[in-house]
N, C-alpha and C positions, 0 to 999 in steps of 0.2 A: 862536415858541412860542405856540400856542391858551394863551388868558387865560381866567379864569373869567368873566368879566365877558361875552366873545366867544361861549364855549362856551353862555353861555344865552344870549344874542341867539337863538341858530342854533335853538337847543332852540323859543324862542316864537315865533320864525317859521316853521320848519317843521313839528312834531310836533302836528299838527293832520289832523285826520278828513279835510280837503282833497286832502289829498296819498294817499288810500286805493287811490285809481286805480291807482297805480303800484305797486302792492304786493298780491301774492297772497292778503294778511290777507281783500279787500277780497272772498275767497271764502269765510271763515272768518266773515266777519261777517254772512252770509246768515243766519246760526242764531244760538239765544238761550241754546238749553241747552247746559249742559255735558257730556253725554256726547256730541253730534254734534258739539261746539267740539272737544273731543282728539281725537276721531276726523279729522276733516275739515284741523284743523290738522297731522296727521302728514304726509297723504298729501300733504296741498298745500303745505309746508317739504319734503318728501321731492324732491316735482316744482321747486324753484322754483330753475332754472338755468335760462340759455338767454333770449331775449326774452322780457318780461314780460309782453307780448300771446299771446303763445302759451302762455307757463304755465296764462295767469288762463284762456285758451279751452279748453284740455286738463281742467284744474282739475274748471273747471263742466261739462265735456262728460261726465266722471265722475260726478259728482253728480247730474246729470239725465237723461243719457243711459242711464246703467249703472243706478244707484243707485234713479234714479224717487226723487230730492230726499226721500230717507229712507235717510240713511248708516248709522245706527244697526240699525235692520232690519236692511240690506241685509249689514253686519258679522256681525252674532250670529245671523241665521235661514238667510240663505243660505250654499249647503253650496260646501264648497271647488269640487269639481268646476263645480258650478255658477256659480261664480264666476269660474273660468277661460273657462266658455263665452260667460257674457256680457262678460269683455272678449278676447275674441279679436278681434283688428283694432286695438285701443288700440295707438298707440306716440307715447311724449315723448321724441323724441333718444335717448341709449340705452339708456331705459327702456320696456320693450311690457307688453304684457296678464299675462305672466304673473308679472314680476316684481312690478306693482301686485296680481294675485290670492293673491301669498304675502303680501305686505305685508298686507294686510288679515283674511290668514285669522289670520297672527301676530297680530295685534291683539287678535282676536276670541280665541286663545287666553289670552295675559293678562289680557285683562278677564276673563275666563271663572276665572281663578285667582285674580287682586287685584281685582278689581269694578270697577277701574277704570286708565286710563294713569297718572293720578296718585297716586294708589296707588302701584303699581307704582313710579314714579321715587322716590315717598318711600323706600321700603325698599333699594331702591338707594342712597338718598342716606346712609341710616341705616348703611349697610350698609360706605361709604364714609369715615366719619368725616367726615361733613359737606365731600367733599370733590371737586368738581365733576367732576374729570376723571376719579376713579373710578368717581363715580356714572352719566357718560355713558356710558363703557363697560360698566356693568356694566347698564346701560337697555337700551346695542343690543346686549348678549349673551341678555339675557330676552327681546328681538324672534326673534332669529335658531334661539334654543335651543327657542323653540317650534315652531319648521319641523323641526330636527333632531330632537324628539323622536319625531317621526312620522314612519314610510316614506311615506308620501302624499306628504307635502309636503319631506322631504328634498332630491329634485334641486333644487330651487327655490333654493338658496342657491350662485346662479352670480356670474360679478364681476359682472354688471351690476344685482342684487339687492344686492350689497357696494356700490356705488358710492350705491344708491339710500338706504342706511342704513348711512353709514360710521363707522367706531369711531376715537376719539382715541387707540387702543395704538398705531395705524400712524404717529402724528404730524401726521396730517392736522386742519386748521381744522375739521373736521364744523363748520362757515358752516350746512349747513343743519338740522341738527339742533341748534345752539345757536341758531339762529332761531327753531326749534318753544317752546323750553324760556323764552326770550324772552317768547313772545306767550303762554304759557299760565300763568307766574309772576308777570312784572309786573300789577301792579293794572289794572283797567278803566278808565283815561282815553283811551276812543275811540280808541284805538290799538291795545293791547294789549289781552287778555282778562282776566287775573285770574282762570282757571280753577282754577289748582292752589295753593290758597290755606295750605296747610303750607310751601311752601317756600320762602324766605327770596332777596329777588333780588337780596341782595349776594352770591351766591355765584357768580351768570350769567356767562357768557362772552362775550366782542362775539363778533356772528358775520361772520368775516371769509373773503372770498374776493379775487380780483385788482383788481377797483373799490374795494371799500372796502378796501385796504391802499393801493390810493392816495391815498384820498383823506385817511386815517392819516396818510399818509408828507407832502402837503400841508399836514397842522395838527399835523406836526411830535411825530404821538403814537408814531411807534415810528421804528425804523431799520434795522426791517431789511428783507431786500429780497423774501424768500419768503412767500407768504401759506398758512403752517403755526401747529400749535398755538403757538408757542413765538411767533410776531407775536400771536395774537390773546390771549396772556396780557401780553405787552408792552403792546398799548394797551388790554387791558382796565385792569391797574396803572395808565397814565397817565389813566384816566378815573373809576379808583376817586379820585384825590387832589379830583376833582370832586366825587363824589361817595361817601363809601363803603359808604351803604347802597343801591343804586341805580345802578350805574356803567353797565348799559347804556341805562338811560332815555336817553343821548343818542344812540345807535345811528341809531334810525330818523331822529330830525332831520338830523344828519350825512352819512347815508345819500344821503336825497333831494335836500339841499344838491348835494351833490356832481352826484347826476344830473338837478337840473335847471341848473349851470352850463354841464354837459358837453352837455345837448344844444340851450344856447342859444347 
């Protein structure tokens, strides 16, 4: 059974700006401001499955390639169609050009309504009785509901748009949507951003997918054997007793623990 005493060794040896390589944040952290930080951090949590080498190349290749390293413009000025045009050819495993050109025009729609993503999750969370798993789901239904509100953009919510922003109603970890909500709640220690400073990050969820329920299932913080929401409330609970204003501050140490064991 992971000891307090253990669980922070791991915390001060990894959770440190070092280890930024390995982690997609390390595109997130190109920008200073906060409207390009939620902006950049959605699409790049959205993308971040598959080799990490390929995420963080796909990432940037948006940013600069597409975007001309001005996310915020590129969001709120340029027109949907337009948007599709220039990522035509885009494709991250089974995500292409058009499911990032709806992801982004949704965006543009919310800020366009809440002023901002954080915004937006506040009144969700409000909305929720302070209560994570409704307020995710009710975050990626204000994504999704801005595509349906318009015939333009309605076909655009195909499964592969659903995979790229999945909802907790279906039981799934959303790993990478509670990764977004991770790096833009938690405080700024070089790590995380500290963007969305109303919301409280004892309420965060670990963001779990098949590596990190191993490496859970390792330090003995959950038992079961599926990496669904029901594991990632299980070791979120075993890491709240750590901490419980704060439980996923040990995520990312954990995390990279694990894969730099795995690939020494």
């Amino acid at each position: 059974m992971l000891s307090k005493k253990t669980i922070e060794l791991i915390y001060k040896q990894y959770h440190s700006p070092r280890y930024l390589g390995l982690d997609p944040l390390v595109c997130v952290r190109r920008f200073s401001d906060s409207a390009s930080r939620e902006i950049v951090g959605l699409f790049s949590a959205a993308l971040a499955y598959g080799r990490v080498e390929t995420v963080v190349r796909d990432i940037n290749g948006l940013i600069d390639g597409v975007m001309g390293g001005a996310p915020v413009a590129f969001v709120r000025q340029v027109s949907y169609k337009e948007k599709r045009r220039l990522l035509t050819g885009f494709k991250h495993r089974f995500n292409d050009g058009e499911d990032i050109a709806a992801l982004l025009e949704a965006v543009s729609s919310v800020i366009g309504r809440y002023g901002s993503l954080g915004s937006c999750f506040s009144e969700c969370l409000a909305r929720s009785d302070c209560r994570f798993r409704g307020a995710l789901t009710s975050f990626t239904d204000e994504l999704k509901g801005a595509l349906n509100d318009d015939k333009s953009t309605r076909d655009a919510l195909r499964p592969s748009f659903e995979y790229l922003i999945p909802s907790p109603s279906r039981g799934s970890a959303c790993k990478r949507m509670a990764l977004y909500l991770r790096w833009m709640v938690r405080k700024d220690d070089g790590i995380d951003l500290g963007v969305w400073k109303g919301v409280p990050a004892s309420i965060l969820m670990v963001p779990v997918d098949t590596h990190v329920a191993q490496i859970a299932k390792h330090y003995g913080l959950t038992t079961r054997n599926s990496a669904d929401w029901k594991m990632a409330e299980e070791i979120t609970a075993a890491l709240r007793k750590f901490d419980p204003e704060d439980p996923v501050r040990f995520d990312f140490s954990l995390c990279h623990a694990g894969m730099v064991s795995y690939r020494s």
